[in-house]
C-alpha positions in Angstrom: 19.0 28.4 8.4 22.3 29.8 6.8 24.2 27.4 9.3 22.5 24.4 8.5 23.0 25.1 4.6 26.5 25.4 5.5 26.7 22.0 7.2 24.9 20.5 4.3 27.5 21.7 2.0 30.1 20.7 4.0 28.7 17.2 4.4 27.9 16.6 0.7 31.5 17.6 -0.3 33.1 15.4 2.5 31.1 12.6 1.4 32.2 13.2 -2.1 35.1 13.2 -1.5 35.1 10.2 0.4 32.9 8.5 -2.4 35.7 9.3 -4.8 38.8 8.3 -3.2 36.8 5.2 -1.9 36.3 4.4 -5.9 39.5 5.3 -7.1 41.3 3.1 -4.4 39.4 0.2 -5.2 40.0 0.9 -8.8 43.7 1.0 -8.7 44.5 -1.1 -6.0 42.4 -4.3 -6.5 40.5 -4.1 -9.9 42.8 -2.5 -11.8 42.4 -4.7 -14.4 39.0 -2.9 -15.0 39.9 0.6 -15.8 36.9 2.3 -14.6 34.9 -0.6 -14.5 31.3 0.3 -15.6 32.2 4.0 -16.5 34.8 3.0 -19.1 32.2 2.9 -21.5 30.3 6.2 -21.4 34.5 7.4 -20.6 35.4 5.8 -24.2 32.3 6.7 -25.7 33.0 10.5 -24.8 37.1 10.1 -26.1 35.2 8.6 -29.5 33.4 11.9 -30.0 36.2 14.3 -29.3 37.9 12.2 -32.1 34.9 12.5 -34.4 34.0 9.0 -34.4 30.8 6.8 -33.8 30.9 5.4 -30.5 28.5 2.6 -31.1 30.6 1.8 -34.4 33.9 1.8 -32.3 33.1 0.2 -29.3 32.6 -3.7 -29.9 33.6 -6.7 -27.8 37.3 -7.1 -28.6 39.1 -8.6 -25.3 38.3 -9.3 -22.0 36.3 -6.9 -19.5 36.0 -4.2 -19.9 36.2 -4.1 -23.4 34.3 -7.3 -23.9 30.5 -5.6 -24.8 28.6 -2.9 -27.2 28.3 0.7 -25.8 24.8 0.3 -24.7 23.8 3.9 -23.4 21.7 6.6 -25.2 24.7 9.3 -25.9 23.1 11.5 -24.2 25.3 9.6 -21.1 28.6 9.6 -23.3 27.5 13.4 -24.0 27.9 14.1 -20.0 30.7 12.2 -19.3 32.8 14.6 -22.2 34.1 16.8 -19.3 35.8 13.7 -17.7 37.2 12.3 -20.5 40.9 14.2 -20.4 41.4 12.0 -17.4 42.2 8.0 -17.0 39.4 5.6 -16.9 39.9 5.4 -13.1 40.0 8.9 -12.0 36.7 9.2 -14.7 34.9 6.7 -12.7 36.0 8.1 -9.2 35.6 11.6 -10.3 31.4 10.8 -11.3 31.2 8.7 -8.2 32.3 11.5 -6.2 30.1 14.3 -7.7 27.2 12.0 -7.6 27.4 11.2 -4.3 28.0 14.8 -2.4 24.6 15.5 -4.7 22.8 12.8 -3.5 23.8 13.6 0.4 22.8 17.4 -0.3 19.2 15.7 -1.6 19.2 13.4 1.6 20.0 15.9 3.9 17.2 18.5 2.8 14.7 16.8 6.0 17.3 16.2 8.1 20.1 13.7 8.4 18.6 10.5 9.3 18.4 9.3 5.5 22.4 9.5 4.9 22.1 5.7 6.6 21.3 4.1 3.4 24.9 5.4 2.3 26.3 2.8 5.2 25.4 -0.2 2.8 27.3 -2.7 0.6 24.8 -1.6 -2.4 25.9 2.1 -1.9 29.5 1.2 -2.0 29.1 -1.4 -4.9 27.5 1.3 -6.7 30.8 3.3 -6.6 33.2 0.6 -7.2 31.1 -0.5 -10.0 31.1 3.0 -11.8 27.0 3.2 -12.1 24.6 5.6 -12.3 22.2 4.9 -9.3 23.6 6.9 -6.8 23.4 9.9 -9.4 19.6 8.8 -10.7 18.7 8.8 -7.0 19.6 12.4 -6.8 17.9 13.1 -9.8 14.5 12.2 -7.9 15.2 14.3 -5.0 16.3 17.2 -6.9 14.5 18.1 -9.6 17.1 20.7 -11.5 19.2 17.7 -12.3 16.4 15.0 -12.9 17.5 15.0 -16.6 19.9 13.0 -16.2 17.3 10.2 -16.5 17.9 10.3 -19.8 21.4 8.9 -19.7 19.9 5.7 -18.5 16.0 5.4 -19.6 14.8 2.9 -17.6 15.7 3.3 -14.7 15.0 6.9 -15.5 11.4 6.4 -16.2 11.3 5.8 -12.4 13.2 9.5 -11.8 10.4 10.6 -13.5 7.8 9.3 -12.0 8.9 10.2 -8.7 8.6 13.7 -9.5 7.2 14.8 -13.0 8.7 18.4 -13.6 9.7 20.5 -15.9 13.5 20.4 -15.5 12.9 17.0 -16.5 11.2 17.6 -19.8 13.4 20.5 -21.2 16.6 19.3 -19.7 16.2 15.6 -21.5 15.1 17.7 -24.2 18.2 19.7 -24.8 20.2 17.0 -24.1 18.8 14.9 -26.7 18.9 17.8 -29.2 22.3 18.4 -29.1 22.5 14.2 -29.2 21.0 14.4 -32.5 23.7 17.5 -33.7 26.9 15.6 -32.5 25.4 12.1 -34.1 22.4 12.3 -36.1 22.2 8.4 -36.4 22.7 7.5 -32.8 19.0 5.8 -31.7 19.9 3.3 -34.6 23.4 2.4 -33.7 22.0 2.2 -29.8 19.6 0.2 -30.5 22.0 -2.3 -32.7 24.0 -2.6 -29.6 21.7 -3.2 -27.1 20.6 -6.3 -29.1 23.9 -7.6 -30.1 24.6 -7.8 -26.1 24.7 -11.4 -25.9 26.4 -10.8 -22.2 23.5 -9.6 -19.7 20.2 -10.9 -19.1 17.5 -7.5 -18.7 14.7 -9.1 -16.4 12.1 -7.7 -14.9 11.7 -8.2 -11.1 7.7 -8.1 -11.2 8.3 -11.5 -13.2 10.1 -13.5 -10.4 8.1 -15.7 -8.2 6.3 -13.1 -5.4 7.6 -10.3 -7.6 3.9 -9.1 -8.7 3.2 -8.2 -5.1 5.1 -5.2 -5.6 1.8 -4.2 -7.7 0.3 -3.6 -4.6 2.5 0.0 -4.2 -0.8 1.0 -6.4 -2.7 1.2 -3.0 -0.7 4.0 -2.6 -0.4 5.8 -6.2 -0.7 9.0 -4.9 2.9 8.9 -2.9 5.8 9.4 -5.7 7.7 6.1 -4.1 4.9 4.1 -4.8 4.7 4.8 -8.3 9.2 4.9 -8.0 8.6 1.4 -6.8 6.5 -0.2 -9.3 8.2 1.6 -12.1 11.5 0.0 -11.1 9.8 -3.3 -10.8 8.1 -3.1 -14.0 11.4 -2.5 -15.9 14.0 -4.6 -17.3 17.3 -4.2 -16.0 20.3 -6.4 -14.5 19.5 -7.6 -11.6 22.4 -6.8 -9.8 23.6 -4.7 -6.2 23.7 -1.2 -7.8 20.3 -2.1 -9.1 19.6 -2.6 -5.2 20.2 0.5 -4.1 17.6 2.0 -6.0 14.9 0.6 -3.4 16.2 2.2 -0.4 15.2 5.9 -1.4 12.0 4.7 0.0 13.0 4.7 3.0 12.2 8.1 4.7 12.6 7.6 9.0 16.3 7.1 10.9 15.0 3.7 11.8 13.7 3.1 8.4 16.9 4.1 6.8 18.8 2.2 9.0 16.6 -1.5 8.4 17.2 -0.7 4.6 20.9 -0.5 4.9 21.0 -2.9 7.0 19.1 -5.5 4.8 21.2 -4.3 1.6 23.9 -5.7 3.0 22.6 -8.8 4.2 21.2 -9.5 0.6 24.8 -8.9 -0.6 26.4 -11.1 1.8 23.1 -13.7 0.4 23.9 -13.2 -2.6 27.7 -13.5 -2.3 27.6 -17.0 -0.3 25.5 -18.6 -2.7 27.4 -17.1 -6.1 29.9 -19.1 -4.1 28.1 -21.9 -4.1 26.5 -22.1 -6.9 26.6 -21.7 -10.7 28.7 -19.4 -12.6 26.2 -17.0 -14.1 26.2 -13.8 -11.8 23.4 -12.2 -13.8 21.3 -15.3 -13.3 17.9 -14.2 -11.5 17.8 -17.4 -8.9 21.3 -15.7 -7.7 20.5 -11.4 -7.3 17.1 -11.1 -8.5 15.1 -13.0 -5.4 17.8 -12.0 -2.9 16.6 -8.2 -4.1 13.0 -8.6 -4.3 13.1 -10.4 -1.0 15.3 -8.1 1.4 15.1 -4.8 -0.5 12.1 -4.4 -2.7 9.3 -5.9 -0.4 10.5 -4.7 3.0 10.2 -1.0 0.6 6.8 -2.1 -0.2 5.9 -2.7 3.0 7.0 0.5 4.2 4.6 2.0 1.5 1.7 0.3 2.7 2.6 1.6 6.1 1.7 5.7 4.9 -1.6 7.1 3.8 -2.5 7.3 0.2 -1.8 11.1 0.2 0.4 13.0 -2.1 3.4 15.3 -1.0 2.9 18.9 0.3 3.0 20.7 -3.3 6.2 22.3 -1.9 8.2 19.4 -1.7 8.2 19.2 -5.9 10.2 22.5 -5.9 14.1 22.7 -6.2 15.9 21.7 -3.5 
């Protein structure tokens, strides 16, 4: 047992490490126009409150990307991204990448090592390079001692949660929002100003596409935490785009499983890459990500769902791992 802890360490840190380097390469070598793409905004919102000042009053859409859009997140995410904010938008984004990906191998790894396939997937890496917060809210369902950080990104997060209700949840998101409200009392208000003043991104649900209400049908099975993961993530808003799509393959649970999701996350990318290519501008546009998604990552989940008895996991499996 002590040996196979050890090899999950090892692995976890080697893929972190890997993760990291992976995004800080792309960062400084081809986008380096970005910063740290994604991440630069919980990066400036943290350097904002080591300088005393509102986040959501001091980023605003001056310039191009990435400074062209409202800070968006509950500070509770600018709040956990203070530790990184000493380094350079780049190294910020590689250095969250990094740690979110050795914990979501150690999560992976806990029945085995068939699951670490879904990390072999243009999702997975676009995740990284995009400086997003799947790959860590994926970790946060499969251990529970760090399923706070749902809180960081609340919809999304309401899936985290519903994969595995726990404690650790509730107090962590707690004291994180508590100390929220010490460092900026005002912050809901200013959030919520900046989500609507995003003029940018479209939020869609994908149970609103054409075929997406079939995803309902995970209810057959509401007594396995994916199914209710599924149908939370298709219920909510969000921007249909490929670290959006790697949510999805947590579903998967076998080596052959894992493998078809990976597999068909990258196949949906390269969909969804020929016909940007082809067609209009508007990268956010549903018709583009959305049905490529819902088509080759959501319903091939749900299918998989259907596949498993309506029972609910062995009460140990909701412990800390």
């Amino acid at each position: 047992m002590q040996q196979r802890v050890k090899r999950r360490c090892a692995t976890a840190i080697a893929i972190g490490l890997a993760a990291g380097l992976f995004t800080y390469a792309h960062l400084v070598l081809v986008d380096r126009a970005s910063l740290g793409y994604d991440f630069t905004w919980p990066w400036r919102a943290a350097r904002a409150l080591l300088a005393h000042r509102d986040p959501y009053a001091t980023i605003i859409p001056t310039g191009q990307f990435p400074f062209d859009n409202y800070f968006k997140y509950p500070l509770p995410a600018a709040l956990l991204a203070v530790p990184l904010a000493g380094m350079s938008a780049a190294a910020a984004a590689a250095t969250f990448g990094g740690v979110s990906a050795a914990l979501l191998a150690w999560g992976l790894t806990t029945d085995g090592w068939h699951r670490l396939w879904i990390l072999a997937s243009a999702p997975f890496a676009i995740t990284l390079e995009s400086g997003q917060w799947s790959t860590l809210l994926m970790a946060g369902t499969l251990l529970a001692p760090i399923s706070w950080v749902a809180v960081c990104k609340p919809t999304a997060g309401l899936a985290v949660f519903a994969y595995r209700p726990n404690w650790w949840a509730v107090l962590g998101s707690a004291i994180l929002l508590i100390a929220s409200f010490l460092v900026l009392p005002s912050w809901v208000a200013g959030w919520i100003a900046s989500v609507r003043a995003d003029q940018t991104h479209k939020y869609v649900s994908l149970i609103t596409l054409m075929g997406g209400p079939l995803l309902a049908l995970a209810l057959l099975r509401w007594r396995r935490r994916e199914a209710r993961y599924l149908v939370v993530l298709a219920v909510v808003p969000q921007i249909l785009t490929f670290y959006t799509a790697f949510l999805p393959m947590l579903v998967a649970e076998s080596k052959r499983e894992s493998q078809v999701m990976a597999v068909l996350g990258s196949l949906a990318w390269l969909g969804w890459s020929w016909q940007l290519g082809n067609g209009p501008e508007d990268r956010y546009a549903p018709v583009l990500a959305g049905y490529w998604i819902l088509a080759l990552l959501f319903v091939p989940a749900l299918i998989m769902i259907l596949r498993r008895p309506n029972a609910a996991a062995p009460r140990g499996m909701t412990g800390i791992r």
